[in-house]
C-alpha positions in Angstrom: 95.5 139.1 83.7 92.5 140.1 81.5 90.5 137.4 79.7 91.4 138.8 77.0 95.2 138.2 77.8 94.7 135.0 78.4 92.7 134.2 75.5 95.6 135.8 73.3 98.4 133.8 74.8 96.7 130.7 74.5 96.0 131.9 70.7 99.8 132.2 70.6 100.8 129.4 72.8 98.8 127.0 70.2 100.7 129.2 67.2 103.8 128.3 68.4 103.5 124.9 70.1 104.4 126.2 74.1 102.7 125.9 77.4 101.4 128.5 79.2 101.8 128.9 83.2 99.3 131.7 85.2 99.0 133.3 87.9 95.9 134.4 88.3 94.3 138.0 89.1 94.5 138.0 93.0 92.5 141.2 93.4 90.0 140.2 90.6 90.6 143.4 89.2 89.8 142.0 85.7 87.7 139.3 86.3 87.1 136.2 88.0 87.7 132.7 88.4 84.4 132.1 85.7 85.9 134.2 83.4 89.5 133.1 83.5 88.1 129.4 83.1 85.8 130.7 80.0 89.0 132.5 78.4 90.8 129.2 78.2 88.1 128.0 75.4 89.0 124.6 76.9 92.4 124.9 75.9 95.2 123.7 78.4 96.3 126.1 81.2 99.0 125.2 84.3 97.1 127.2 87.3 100.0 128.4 89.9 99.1 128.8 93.3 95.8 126.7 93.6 96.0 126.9 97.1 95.3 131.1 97.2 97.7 132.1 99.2 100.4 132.8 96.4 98.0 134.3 94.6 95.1 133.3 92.1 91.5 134.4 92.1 90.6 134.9 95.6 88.4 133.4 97.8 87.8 130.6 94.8 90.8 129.6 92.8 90.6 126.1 93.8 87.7 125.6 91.5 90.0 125.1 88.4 90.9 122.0 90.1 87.8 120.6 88.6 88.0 121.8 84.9 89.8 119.2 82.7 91.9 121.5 81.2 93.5 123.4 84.2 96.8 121.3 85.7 96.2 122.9 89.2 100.0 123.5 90.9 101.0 124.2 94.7 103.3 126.3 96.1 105.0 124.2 98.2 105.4 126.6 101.0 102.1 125.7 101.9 102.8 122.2 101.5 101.9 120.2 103.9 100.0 122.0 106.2 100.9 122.4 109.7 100.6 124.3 113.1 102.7 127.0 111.6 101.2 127.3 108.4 98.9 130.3 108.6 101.2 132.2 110.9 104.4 132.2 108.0 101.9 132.5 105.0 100.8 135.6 107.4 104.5 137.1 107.9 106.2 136.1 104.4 103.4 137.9 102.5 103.7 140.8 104.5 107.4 140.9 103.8 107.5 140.2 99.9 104.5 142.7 99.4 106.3 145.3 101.6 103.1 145.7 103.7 103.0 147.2 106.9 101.3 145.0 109.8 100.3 148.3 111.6 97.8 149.7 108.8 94.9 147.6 109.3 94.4 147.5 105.0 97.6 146.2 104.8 96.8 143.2 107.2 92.9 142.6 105.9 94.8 142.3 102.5 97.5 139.4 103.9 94.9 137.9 105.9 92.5 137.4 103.2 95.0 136.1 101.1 95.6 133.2 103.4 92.6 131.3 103.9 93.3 127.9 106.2 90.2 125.9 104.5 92.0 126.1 100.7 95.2 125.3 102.5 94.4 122.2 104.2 92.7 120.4 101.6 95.4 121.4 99.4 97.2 118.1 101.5 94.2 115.9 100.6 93.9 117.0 96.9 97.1 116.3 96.2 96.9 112.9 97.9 94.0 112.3 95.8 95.5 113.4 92.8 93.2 116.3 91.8 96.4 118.9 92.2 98.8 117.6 89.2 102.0 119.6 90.3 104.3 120.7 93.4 105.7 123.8 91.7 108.4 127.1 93.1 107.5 130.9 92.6 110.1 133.7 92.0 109.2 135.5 95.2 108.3 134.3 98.7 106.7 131.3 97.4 110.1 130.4 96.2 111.5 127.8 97.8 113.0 125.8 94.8 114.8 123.7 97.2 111.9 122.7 99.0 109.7 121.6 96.7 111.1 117.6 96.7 111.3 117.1 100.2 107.8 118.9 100.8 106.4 116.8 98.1 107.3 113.5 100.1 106.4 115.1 103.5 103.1 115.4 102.2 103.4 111.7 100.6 103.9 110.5 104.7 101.5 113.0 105.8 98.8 111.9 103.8 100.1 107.9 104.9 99.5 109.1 108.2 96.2 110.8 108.1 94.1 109.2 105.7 96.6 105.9 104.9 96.7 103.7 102.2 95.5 104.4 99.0 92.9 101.7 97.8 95.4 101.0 95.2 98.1 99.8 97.2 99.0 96.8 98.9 99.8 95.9 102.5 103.1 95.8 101.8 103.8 98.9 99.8 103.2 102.4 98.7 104.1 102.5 95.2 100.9 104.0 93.6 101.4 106.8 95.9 104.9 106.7 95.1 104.2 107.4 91.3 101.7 109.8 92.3 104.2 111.8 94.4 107.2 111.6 91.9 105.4 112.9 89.0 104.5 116.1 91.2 107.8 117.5 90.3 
């Protein structure tokens, strides 16, 4: 995705009164994540795959999370993280990229892809609300029924680990219960 490209669909997205979803150039073939965030123009942008792994800018697409105009998304596979985590990010982008775990490219390629520090605060900046949106892909990402139970296993997660948020009460959850259902 040039910035170009993305300066154009924005032009028409604005035109014609839609949003506009990317997923970002993994390879940084055309630019990076500075020059995908100065395309924008400060116009709105949903971000896919804020995590990495997906996809997106690598090693840095979690920076968008920080620009006011980006609504940073997860792909839930990654959500929450786990012991297992790394290990079937590893395998499943092997398999949708038909990459052979034998030819050492192949495998620097996956395993660059999956980096465990953007993964694991990907469960705290969602808790904090700083990731807007629990999201699907069309490929190995895309685990459309997932994505509402993996939104509230993060929700108890996240009780777990860090627990309450400052704005709930003793008794209940329900600010991190609104946080959580407007993920999806």
């Amino acid at each position: 995705t040039t910035p170009a490209a993305i300066s154009n669909c924005l032009d028409v997205a604005e035109d014609t009164d839609v949003q506009v979803a990317i997923h970002s150039d993994t390879l940084n073939e055309s630019g990076f994540v500075e020059n995908t965030i100065e395309a924008t123009k400060g116009r709105s942008l949903c971000a896919f795959h804020t995590e990495g792994a997906g996809g997106g800018h690598a090693p840095d697409i979690m920076r968008v999370v920080g620009e006011a105009n980006f609504l940073p998304s997860s792909t839930n596979p990654t959500m929450p993280y786990t012991v297992n985590t790394l290990d079937e990010h590893v395998d499943m982008l092997m398999v949708c990229h038909h990459l052979d775990p034998s030819i050492a490219e192949d495998l620097a390629f996956a395993e660059s892809r999956i980096r465990k520090e953007t993964i694991a605060a990907e469960d705290i900046l969602h808790d904090l609300g700083a990731i807007s949106m629990m999201s699907s892909d069309s490929q190995a990402m895309g685990r459309v029924g997932e994505v509402i139970i993996r939104t509230w296993q993060n929700a108890h997660k996240m009780k777990q680990q860090r627990g309450s948020l400052p704005e709930d009460s003793a008794r209940n959850d329900n600010f991190r219960a609104k946080r959580y259902i407007s993920k999806y």
